[in-house]
N, C-alpha and C positions, 0 to 999 in steps of 0.2 A: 720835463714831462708835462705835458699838456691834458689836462681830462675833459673829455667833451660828453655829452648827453642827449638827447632828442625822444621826442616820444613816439614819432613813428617816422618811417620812410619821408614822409610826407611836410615834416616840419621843420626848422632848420635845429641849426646845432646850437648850441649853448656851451659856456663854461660851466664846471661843475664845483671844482676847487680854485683858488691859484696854482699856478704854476710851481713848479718844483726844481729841484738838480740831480740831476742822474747819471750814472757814468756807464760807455758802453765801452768792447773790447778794446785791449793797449791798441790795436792796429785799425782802429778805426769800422767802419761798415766796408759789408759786401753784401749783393743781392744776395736774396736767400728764395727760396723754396716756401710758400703759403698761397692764400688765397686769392692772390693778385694774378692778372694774367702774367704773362713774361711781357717784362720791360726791353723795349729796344734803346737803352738806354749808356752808356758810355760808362763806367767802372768794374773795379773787380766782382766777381761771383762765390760766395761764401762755401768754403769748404773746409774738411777736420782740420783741426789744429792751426790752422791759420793767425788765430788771435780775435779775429773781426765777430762784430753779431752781424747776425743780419739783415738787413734792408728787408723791405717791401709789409705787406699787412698778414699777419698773422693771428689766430685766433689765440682765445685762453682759454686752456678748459680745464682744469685742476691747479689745488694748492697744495702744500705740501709743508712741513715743518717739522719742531720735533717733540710741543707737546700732543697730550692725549686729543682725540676729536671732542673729548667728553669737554674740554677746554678753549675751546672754537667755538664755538656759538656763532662770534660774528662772522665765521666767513662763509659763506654762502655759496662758493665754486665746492665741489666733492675734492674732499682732502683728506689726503695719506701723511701717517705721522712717519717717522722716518726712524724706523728701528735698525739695528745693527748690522743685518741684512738686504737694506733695502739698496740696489746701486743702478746707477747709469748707464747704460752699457755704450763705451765707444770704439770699442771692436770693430772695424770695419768689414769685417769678412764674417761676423756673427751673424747667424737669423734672428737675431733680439736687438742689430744694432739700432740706436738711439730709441731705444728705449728702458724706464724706469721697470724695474722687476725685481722681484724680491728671490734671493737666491736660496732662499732654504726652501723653496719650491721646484728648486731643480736638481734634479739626482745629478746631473752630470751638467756642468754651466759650457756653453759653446764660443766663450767670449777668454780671453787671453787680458785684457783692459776695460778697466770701471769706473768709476768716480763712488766711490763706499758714501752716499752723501752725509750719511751720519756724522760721519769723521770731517765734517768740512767746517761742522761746528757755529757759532753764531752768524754766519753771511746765508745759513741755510735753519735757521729758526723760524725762520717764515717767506716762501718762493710761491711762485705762480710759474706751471707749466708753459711755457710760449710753442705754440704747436706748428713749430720751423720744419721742414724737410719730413712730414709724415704721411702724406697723402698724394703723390704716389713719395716713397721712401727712397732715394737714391745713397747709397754704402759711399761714403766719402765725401756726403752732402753737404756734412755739420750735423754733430749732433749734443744733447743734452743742453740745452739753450732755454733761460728760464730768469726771469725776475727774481732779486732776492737784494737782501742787506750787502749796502757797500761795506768794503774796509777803512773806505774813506774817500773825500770828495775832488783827490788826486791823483788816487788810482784806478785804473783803468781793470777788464776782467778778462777772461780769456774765450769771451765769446756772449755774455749776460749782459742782461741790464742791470742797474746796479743802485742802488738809491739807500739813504738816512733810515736804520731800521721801524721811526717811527714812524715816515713817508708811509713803508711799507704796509704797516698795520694798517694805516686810515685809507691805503688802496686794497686792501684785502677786503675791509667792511666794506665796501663802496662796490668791487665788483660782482656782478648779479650775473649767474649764467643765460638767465629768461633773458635778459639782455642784449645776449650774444655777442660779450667783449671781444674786444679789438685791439691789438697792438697795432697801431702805425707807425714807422721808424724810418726815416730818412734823413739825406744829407737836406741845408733848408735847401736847395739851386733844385734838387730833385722834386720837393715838396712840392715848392711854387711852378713847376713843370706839368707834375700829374693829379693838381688839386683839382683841376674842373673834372678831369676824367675818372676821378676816384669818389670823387662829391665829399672832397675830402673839407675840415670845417677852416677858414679863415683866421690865418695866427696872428 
């Protein structure tokens, strides 16, 4: 992972940190659903359960963990602690599919399949929501996709980014919502493809 910076539209990009190591799904990228237009561009397309994260640029707009907010100081995106309650929903036929809800707000849950994230235990002690397939929403798009603690720097995830829990910490201080972070994620053959038309920075 690469972190870049700029201070406005207008000036160029910068390094922010060094570079890092991070691991994305066992089965590699597929395009996905964010802020990018649609690529006419030659690979798979990301959908549930497939293994892949996915491709293209996506925002960030929530972190997430499991201690108190009162314990967060540094992180600066709006963050939900992750109570016992709190699940994923990857239902594809739900009207809640891919999204985070807390289910003791619901008399009756419409979803068959979750991810309990509580229970998923130290890889999810501190994540950032990656806002893959929500605007418009397509039910088999991919869903619950989000940055968090690897298991380690040889295993691969089932759809995540995945990175060193302390990585994570000093990208949690770092990202600013006034900022309006940015996941960019590609294969490099893609990168070097859509860098001029993305005004994407020089690696």
């Amino acid at each position: 992972m690469f972190l870049f910076e700029r201070n406005d539209p207008d000036h160029p990009w910068h390094p922010a940190v060094k570079d890092f190591p991070v691991v994305v799904g066992r089965s590699g990228l597929g395009w996905g659903r964010g802020v990018n237009a649609p690529v006419n561009l030659p690979g798979p397309v990301k959908h549930e359960g497939d293994g892949k994260s996915p491709a293209g640029i996506f925002r960030l707009s929530s972190a997430f963990g499991l201690a108190a907010p009162s314990k967060m100081k540094s992180v600066h995106l709006p963050y939900v602690q992750l109570t016992g309650s709190i699940e994923c929903v990857d239902d594809v036929k739900s009207t809640n599919y891919n999204a985070i809800v807390d289910r003791a707000k619901f008399a009756t849950a419409d979803w068959s399949s979750s991810e309990k994230m509580r229970d998923v235990g130290e890889r999810y002690r501190l994540g950032v929501v990656v806002d893959h397939n929500t605007d418009p929403r397509e039910n088999g798009g991919g869903s619950c996709i989000f940055l968090h603690i690897w298991l380690g720097a040889k295993t691969g995830t089932s759809g995540c980014t995945a990175m060193a829990g302390g990585k994570m910490e000093s990208l949690l201080s770092w990202l600013d919502p006034s900022a309006h972070p940015l996941l960019v994620q590609l294969p490099e053959a893609e990168y070097k493809k859509l860098q001029t038309a993305w005004s994407l920075p020089p690696l």
